[in-house]
N, C-alpha and C positions, 0 to 999 in steps of 0.2 A: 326661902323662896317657895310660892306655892306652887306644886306640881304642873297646874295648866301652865305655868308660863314655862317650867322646864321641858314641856312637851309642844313647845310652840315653839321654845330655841330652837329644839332638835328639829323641827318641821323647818324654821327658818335656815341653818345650816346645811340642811341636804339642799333647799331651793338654789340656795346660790352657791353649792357644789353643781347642782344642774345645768344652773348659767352659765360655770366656769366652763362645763364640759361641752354645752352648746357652742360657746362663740371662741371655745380656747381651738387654734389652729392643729388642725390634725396631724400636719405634721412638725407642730414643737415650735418654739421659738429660739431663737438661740440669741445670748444676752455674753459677748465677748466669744470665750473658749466655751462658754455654758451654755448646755443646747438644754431648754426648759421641754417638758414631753406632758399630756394629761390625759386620760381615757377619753375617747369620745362617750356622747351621750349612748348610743347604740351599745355599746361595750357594756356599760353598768346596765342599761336596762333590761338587757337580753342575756337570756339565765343560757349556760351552756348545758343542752342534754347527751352530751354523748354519753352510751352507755358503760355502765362498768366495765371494766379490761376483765374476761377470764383467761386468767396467768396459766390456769393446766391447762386449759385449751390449748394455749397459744404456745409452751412447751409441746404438747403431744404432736402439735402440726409441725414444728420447728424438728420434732425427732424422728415423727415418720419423712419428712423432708430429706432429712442426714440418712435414710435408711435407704430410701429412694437413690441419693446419690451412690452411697455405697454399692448398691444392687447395680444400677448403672457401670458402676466402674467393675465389678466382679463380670459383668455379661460381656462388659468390653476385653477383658482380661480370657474369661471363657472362649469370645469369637477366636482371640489371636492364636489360645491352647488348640482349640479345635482345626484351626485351619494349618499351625503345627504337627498336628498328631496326624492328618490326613494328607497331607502333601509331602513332608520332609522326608528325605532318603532314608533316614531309621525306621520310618513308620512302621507300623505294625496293620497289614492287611487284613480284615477282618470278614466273617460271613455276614452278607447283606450289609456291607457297609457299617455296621454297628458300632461304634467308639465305646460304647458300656458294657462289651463281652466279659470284660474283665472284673467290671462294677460289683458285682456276685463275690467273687474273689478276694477283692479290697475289704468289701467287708468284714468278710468270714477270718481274714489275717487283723483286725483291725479287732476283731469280739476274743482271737485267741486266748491271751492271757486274762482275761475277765473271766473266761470261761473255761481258764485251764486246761487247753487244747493245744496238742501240737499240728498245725499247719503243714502236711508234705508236700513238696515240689520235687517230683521225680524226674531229674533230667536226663535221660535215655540219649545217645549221641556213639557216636565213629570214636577213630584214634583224637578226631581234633578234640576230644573232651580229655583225653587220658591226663592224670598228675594233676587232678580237681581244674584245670582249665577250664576257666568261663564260667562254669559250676560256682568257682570260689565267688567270683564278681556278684550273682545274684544272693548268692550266700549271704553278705557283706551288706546289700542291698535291703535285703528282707527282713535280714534281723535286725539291723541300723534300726529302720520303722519301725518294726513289730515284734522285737523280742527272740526270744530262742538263741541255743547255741550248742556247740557240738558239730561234729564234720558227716552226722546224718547216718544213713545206709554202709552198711562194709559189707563183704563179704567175709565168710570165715574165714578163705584164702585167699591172700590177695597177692597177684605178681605183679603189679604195678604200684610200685613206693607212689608217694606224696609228701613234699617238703610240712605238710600239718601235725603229723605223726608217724612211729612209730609203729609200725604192724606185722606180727608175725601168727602163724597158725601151723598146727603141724598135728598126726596123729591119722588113724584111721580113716581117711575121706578118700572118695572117690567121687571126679566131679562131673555132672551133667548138665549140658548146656544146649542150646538151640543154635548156636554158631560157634564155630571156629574148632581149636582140639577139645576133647571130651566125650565121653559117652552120651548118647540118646535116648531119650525117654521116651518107653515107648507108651504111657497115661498122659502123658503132660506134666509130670510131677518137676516143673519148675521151676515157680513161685516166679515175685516179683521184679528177680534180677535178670531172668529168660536163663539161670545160671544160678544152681544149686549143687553142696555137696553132700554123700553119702556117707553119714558116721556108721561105722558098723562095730565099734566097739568104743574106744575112748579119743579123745581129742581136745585138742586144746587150741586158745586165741588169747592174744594178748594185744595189749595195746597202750602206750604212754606219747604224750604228749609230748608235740615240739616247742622246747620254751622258747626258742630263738625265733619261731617263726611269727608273724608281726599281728594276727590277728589274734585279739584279748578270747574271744568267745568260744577259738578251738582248743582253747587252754585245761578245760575241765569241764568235767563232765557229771552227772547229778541223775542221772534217768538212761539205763540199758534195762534193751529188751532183745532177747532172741527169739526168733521168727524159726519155728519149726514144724516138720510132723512126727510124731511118735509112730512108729510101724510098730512094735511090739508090749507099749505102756509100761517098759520100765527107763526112762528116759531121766536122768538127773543131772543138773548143770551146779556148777559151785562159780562163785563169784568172789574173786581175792582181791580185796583192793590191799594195793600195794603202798598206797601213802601211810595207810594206820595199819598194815596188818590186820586185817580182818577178813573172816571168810561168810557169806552169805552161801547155803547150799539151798536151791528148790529143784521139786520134782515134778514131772508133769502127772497130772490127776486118771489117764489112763489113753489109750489111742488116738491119732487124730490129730488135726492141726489145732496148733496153741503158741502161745506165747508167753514166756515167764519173762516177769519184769522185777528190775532191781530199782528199787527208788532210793536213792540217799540223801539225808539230811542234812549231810556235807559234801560238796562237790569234790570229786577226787582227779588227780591229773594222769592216774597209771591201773590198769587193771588187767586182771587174767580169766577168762573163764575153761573150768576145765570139764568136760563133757563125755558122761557114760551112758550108752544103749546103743540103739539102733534107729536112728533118725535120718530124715532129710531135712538137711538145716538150709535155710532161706535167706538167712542174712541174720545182722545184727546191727539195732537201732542204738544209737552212742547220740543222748542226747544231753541237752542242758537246760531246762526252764522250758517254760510256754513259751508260745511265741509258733514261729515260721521257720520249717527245716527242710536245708538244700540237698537231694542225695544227687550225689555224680554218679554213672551207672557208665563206664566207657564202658563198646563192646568191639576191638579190635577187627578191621576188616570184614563188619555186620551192615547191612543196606537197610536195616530197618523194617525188615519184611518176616519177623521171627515169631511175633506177639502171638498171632495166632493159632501158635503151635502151643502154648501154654493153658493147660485147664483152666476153663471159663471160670467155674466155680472157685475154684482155688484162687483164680484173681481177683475174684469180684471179695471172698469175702478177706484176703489181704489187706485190700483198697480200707476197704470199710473199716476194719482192725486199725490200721494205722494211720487212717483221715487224709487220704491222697485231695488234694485241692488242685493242684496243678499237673498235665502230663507234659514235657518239653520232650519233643523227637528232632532230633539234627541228625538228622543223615540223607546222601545220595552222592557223595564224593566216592564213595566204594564201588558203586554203580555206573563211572563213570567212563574208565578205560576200553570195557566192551562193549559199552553201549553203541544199539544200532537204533536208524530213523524207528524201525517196527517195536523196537526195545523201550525206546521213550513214553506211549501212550504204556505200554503194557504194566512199567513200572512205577507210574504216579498210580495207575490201579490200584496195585498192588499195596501200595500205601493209603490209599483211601481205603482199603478191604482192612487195615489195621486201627485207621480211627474208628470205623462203624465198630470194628469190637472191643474198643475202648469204651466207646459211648456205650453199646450194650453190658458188658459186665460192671463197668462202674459210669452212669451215666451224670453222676455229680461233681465229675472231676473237670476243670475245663483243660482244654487240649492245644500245643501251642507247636507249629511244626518251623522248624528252622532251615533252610534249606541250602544245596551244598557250598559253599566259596568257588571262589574262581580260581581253576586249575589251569595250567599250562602243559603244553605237549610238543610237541617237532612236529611242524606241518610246514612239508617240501623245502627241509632246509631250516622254516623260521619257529621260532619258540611263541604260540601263541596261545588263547584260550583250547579248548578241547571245542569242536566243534556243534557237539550233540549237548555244548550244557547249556548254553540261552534255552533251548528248546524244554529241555529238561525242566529247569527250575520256570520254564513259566507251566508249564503240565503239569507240575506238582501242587503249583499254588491255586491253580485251576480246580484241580482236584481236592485238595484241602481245602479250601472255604465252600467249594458245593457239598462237601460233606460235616458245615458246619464247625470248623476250628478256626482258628487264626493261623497266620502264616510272617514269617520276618524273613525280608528276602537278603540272606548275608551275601551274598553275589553282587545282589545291586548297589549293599551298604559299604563296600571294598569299593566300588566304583566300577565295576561291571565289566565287558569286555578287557580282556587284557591287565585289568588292575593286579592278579597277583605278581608281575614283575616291576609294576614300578612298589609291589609289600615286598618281594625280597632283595631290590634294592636297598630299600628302607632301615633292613634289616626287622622285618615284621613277619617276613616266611621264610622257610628252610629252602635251598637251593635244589630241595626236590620240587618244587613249584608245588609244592601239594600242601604240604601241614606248615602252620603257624608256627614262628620262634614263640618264647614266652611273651616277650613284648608284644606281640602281634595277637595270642590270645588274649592277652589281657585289653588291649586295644579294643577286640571285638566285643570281650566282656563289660568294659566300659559303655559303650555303645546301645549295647541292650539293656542293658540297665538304665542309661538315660530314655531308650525307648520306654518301658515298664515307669521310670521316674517322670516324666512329660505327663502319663497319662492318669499315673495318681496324682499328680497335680490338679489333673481336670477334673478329675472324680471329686477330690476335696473340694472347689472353686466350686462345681454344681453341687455339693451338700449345703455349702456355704449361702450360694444364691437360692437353693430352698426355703432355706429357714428364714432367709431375710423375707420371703415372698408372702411365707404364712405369717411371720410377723407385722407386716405390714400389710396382710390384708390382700395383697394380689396373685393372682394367678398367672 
């Protein structure tokens, strides 16, 4: 066949496909069950221009969308934390309203073990701390998140057991303190604990761990350091660990505040140090790993009004030696039985006159005041609140966030007037209407910890919604 006519079929076969599509019913014929269907003419003759699909486009829109939602739901989750952490009766009161006082702090526990730092939280407090109460709770807390372990701060002599160890001290010491029995210093020569002792020839400490007792992390220990000053530069400490038989001896390099530390390669559960010269020893650091370390600091029948009595100098470069991140002060329950209306202003002063020199000798540390529970007394007959402590604990709080701390009001968080009767009801306070059973510290300890827990929650939630913001471009 010659080609024109194969090119004429083809011309004749589209013609009357054109026809079919002209006059064939647009919407189909149906021939029994059989619905017949044919393009209209328009269809074939009109080319479709939609443009190509770009498929990464239309992914990047569909993932900044899903980023959008997420950021949506983090800010919705943010409002709920924020309006939690500023209204709820655990709340934590802050200077200028602030909810990120803490921000500072979260992170510097959060960099610790990256950067091989140990984190202090110095918790300073009355008898209700004594036997690591409430102490233990943040303890537990801090390390959970952020590592560390060890039962913190001791002192060389310690007359108040705690179910975590084991502690004994004995030898040449004489001790000086700014509250209760002891000698007085008349430089300030008190260090960190407001409560230092005198070696004036040999002395000893010791310390092993309680296997029984339920926390993994007070179990052994990896990093002692004793806190002292040399008066005369021939100062030598030995270090026996007791699990391998071993003895570590250093010396100090000549007068002056110093610190000798023992690092071990393998964590030990029992140790002794035994100690020759003439020093003023300041305590001893019993730690375990990086991370974040809780020291309990009770100071029996102390109002809290001591600090300033300790050499600035001597605190500040303590602070610094030993990486103080947080200061906790619980006290005013000591304060409470002679308190007069003229005694109330006087004495939230007197506490505000202790954070301004906190902030001045170590102004890196943040500062966290707790304020006293609700006590009972015999008024005409009836067993009720002390009258001078609503007044009290709001002059204190007063006072403490105009000078810039945070404040957690455990009065209100017990439930305020009259609540410690229905805690020793409960069996949650001793039937001296004053100090917490166990259960009842630990209670309060729980509680602040969910405070402290709430609000790194919000901190994480806004890290979170940052990153979504820069990723997706918004502000």
């Amino acid at each position: 066949m010659k080609s024109y006519k194969i090119v004429l079929f083809i011309f004749l076969i589209i013609a009357a496909l054109g026809v079919v599509c002209a006059v064939f019913p647009p919407e189909g014929i149906t021939i029994g069950t059989l619905k017949l269907r044919f393009p209209t003419l328009e269809k074939v003759l009109v080319r479709n221009h939609e443009p190509a699909r770009d498929i990464e486009k239309e992914f990047k829109e569909k993932e900044i969308a899903m980023q959008d939602s997420l950021l949506n739901t983090k800010l919705d989750s943010i409002n709920y934390l924020q309006e939690l952490v500023t209204t709820h009766i655990t709340r934590f009161y802050f200077p200028n309203d602030d909810i990120t006082y803490f921000d500072a702090l979260f992170k510097k526990m959060e960099n610790a073990k990256r950067n091989n730092e140990i984190i202090r939280v110095l918790h300073y407090g009355d008898s209700q701390i004594e036997l690591d109460r409430i102490s233990s709770n943040l303890r537990n807390y801090f390390q959970e998140n952020f590592g560390g372990g060890g039962p913190g701060l001791l002192p060389v002599v310690k007359s108040i057991p705690t179910m975590a160890y084991i502690q004994s001290g004995s030898g040449d010491f004489v001790p000086y303190t700014t509250y209760g029995e002891g000698s007085r210093s008349r430089d300030g020569d008190y260090g960190l604990m407001a409560k230092a002792y005198q070696l004036n020839c040999h002395g000893s400490f010791a310390l092993t761990a309680n296997k029984n007792q339920p926390s993994e992390r007070l179990k052994q220990y990896s990093l002692i350091r004793l806190i002292f000053n040399d008066k005369r530069g021939d100062f030598k400490a030995s270090l026996r660990d007791k699990d391998h038989k071993r003895d570590y001896e250093l010396e100090s390099p000549g007068e002056g505040f110093q610190v000798l530390e023992w690092k071990l390669d393998t964590p030990i559960t029992a140790f002794s140090l035994n100690m020759t010269g003439f020093a003023r020893i300041y305590g001893v650091l019993v730690d375990d790993g990086y991370g974040v370390s809780v020291d309990n600091v009770p100071m029996r029948g102390c109002s809290g009004t001591i600090f300033t009595q300790i050499t600035d100098t001597l605190l500040s470069q303590t602070y610094e030696t030993v990486n103080v991140g947080l200061i906790i002060m619980q006290y005013g329950g000591n304060s409470m039985p002679g308190m007069s209306e003229k005694g109330v202003p006087a004495y939230a002063q007197r506490i505000g006159a202790q954070i301004r020199y906190f902030q001045r000798v170590y102004p890196e540390a943040k500062i966290l005041f707790i304020g006293p529970s609700d006590m009972s007394t015999m008024v005409n007959g009836t067993l009720q609140t002390y009258p001078l402590l609503p007044k009290t604990v709001e002059a204190l709080k007063e006072v403490v966030l105009e000078n810039g701390a945070a404040f957690w009001d455990m009065y209100e968080v017990m439930g305020g007037e009259n609540s410690m009767i229905a805690w020793v009801k409960s069996g949650w306070a001793g039937n001296d209407y004053v100090h917490f059973t166990g259960m009842g510290a630990n209670k309060i300890g729980s509680l602040l910890t969910n405070s402290f827990s709430q609000l790194y929650q919000l901190y994480l939630m806004e890290q979170d919604a940052e990153s979504l913001r820069n990723s997706s471009g918004k502000q």
